[in-house]
MARROTI-780209 format. One record per atom (N, C-alpha, C): x, y, z. Coordinates in steps of 0.001 Angstrom, whole numbers, padded with zeros to 6 digits, always signed. Each point is the difference from the previous one (the first is absolute). Layout:
residues N
XYZ...
***
This chain:
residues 150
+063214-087461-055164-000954+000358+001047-000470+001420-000264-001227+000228+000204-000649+001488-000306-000843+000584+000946+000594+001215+000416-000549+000793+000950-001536+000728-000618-001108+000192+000466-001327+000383-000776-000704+000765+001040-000889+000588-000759-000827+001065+001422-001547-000988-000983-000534+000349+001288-001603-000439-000305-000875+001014+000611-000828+000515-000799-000833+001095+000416-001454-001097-000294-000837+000267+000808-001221-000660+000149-001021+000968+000618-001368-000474-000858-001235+000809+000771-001513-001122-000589-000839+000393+000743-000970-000614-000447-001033+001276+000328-001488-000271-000979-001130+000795+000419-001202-000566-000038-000803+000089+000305-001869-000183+000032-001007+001142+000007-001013-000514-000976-000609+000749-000068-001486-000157+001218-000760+000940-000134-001775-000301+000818-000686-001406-000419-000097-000287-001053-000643-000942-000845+001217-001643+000621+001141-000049+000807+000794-000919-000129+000831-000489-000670+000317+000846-001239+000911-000586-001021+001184+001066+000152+001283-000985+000022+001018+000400+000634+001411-000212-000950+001047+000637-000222+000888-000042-000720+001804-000087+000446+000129-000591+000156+001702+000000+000164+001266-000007-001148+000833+000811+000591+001395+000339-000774+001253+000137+000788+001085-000126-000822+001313+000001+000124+000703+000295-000839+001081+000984+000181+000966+000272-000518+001191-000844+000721+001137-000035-001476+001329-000828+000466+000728+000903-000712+000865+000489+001232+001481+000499-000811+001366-000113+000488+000779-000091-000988+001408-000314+000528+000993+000718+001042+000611+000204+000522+000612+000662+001497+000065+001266-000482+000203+000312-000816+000313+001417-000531-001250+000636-000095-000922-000265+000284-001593+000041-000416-000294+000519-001433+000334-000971-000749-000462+000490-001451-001292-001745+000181-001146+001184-000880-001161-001105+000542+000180-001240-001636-000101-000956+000531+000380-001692-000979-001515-000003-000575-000887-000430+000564-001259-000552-000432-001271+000365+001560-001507+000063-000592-000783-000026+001024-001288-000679-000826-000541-000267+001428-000428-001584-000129-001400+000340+000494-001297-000158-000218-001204+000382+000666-001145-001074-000134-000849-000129+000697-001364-000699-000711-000888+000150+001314-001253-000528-000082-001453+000333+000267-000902-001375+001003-000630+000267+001217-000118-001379+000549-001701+000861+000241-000822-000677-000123-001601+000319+000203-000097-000544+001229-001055+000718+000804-000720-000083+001546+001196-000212+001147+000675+000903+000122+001322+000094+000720-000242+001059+000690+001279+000525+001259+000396+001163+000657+001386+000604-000739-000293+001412+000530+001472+000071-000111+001090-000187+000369+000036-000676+001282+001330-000585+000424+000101-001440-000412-001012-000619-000709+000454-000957-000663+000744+000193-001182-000400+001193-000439+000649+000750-001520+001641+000210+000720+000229+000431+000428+001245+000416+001277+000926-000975-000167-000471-001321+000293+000698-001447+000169-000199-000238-001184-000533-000141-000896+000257-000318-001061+001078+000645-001123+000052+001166-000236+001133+000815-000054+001340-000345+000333+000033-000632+001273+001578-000238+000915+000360-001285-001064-001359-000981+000001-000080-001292+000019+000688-000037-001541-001134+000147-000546+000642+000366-001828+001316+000469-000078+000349+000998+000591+000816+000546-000221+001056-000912-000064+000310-000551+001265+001202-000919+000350+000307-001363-000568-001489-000362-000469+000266-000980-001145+000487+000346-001249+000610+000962-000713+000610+000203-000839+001731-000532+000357-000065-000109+001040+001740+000051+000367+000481-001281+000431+001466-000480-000571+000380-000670+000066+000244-000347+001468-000042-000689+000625-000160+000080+001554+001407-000422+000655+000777-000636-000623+001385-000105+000272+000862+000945-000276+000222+001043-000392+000868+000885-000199-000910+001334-000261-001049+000356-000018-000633+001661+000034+000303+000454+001445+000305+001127-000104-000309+000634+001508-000592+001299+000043-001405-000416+000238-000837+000944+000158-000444+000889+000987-000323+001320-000266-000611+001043+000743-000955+000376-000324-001321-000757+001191-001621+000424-000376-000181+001403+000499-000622+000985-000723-000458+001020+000242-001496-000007+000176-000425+000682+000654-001805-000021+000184-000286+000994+000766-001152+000702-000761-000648+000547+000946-001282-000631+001083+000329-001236-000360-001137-000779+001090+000551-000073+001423-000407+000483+001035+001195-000510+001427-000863-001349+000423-001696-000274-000337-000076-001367+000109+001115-001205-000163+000573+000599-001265+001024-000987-000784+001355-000209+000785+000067+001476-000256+001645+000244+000439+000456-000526+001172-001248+000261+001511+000348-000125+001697+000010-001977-000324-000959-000150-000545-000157-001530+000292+001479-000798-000342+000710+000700-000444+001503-000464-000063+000910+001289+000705+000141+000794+000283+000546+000985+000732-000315-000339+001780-001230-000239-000262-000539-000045+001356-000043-001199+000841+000122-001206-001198-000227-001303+000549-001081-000700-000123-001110+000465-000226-001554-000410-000267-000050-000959+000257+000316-000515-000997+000139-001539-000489+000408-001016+001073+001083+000310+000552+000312-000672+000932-000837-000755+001158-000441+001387+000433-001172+000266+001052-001374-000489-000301-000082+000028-001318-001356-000663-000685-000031-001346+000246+001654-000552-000395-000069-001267-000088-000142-000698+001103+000910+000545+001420-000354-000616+001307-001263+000094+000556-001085+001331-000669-000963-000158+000666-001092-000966-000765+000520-000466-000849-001156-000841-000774-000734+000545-001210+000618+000887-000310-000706+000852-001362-000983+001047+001047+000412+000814+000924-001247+000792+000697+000799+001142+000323-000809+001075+000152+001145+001599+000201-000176-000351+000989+000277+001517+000671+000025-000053+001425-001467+000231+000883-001043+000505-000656-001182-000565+000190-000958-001413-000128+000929-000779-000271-000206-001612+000233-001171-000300-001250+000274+001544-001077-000904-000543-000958+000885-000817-001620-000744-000737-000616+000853-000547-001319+001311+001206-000694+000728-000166-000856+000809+000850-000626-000581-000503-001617-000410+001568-000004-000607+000381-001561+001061-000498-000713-000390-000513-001458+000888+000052-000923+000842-001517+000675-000480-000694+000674+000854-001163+000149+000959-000599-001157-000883-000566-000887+000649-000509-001016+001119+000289-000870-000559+001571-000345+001193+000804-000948+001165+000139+001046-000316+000049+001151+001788+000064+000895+000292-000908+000239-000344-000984-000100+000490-001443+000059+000921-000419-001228-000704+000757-001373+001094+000081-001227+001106+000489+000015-000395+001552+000813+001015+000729-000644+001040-000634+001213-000268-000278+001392+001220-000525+000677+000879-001019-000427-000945-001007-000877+001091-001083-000335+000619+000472-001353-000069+000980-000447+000382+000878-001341+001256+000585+000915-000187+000714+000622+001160+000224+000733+000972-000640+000247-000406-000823+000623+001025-000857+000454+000911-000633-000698-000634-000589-001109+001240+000018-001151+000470+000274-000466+000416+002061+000322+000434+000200-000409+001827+000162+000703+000816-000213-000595+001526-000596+000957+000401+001053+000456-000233+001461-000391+000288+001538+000231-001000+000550+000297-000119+000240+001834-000515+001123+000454-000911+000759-000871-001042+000166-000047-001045+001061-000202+000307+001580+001122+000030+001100-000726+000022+001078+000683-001544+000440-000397-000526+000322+001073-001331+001142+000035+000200+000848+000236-000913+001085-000493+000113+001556-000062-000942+000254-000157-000913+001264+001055-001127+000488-000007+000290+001282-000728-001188+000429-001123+000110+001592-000205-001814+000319+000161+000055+001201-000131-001002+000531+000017-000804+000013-000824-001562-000614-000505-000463-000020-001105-000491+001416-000309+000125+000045-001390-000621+001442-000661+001036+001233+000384+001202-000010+000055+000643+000842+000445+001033+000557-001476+000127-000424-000864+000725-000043-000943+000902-000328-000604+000317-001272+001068+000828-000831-000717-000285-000726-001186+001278+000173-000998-000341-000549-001634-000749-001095+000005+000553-001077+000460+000083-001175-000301-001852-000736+001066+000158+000363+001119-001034-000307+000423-001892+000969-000910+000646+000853+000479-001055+000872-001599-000420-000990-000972+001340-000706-000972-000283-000460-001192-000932-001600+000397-000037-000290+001656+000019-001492-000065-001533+000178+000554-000301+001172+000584-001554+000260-000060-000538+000698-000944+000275+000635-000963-000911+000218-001322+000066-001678-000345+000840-000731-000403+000116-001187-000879-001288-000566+001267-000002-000348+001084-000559-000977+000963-001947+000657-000146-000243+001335-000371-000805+000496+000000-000928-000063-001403+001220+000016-001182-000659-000655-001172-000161-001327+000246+000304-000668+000285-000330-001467+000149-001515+000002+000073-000611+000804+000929-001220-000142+000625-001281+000644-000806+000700+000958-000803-000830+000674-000643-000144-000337-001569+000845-000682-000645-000103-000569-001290-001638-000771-000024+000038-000682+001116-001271-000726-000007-001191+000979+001094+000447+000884-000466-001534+000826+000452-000975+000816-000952+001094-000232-001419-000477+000554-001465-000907-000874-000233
***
C-alpha cells in the first residue's frame, strides 16, 4: 500500500485554451512523475477538475492513499464542503436554483472517487505563493496552452 501526495493545477488562457497538471509524490515528498496536457475552448476550472481527475487516474484505487493538494477551493470545498452532496439533492442546481457548471467532469471525478477504498484527504494552499510543487504544476499546466500558440 502507498501513501502519495497529489499536487494539481489547471490554467486558461483569453483565447480559451486551457492546460492541466499534476504532480505525484511519495509521502516523503520526493516528486515520482508529472503528468500534463491541453483541452481547447474550455474554462479554467474545468482545467482545475481535470488536474484532480488525471491525476487520480494514475492510482491504483485499492491500496493508494492519497492527498489532493490544490490551489483551486472550487475543487477543494466541493469535497471539504460537501458540494456535491447538496448538488445532488438539489438536482444538479446551486443555491440559486441555477444548473451546476462543469456537470459532467464532476460526475467523473465523483465516481473516480469513490473507488477509491482509502479516503481522499484535501488540502487547500494558496496559489502563486511559492510552493514547489504547485509552482511546477502551473508552469507545466501553462505550457500546455502555449505550445500551441507558436
Amino acid at each position: 500500500m502507498g501513501k502519495y501526495i497529489l499536487y494539481t493545477d489547471g490554467a486558461c488562457n483569453k483565447k480559451k485554451n486551457g492546460g492541466w497538471a499534476c504532480c505525484v509524490l511519495d509521502e516523503n515528498e520526493a516528486l515520482l512523475k508529472t503528468y500534463s496536457g491541453f483541452l481547447a475552448n474550455t474554462t479554467n476550472n474545468q482545467m482545475e477538475i481535470m488536474g484532480v481527475l488525471e491525476g487520480l487516474k494514475k492510482f491504483n484505487k485499492t491500496t493508494a492513499e492519497v492527498t489532493v493538494i490544490s490551489d483551486s477551493a472550487y475543487v477543494v470545498n466541493c469535497f471539504l464542503q460537501n458540494w456535491s452532496e447538496k448538488w445532488l439533492a438539489n438536482a444538479w442546481r446551486n443555491s440559486q436554483n441555477d444548473p451546476i457548471k462543469n456537470k459532467a467532469l464532476w460526475l467523473e471525478l465523483l465516481a473516480l472517487v469513490k473507488k477509491f477504498k482509502h479516503q481522499i484527504v484535501w488540502q487547500h494552499i494558496p496559489g502563486h505563493a511559492g510552493n514547489e510543487f504547485n509552482e511546477i504544476c502551473d508552469k507545466l499546466a501553462v505550457e500546455e496552452y502555449k505550445k500551441r500558440e507558436e
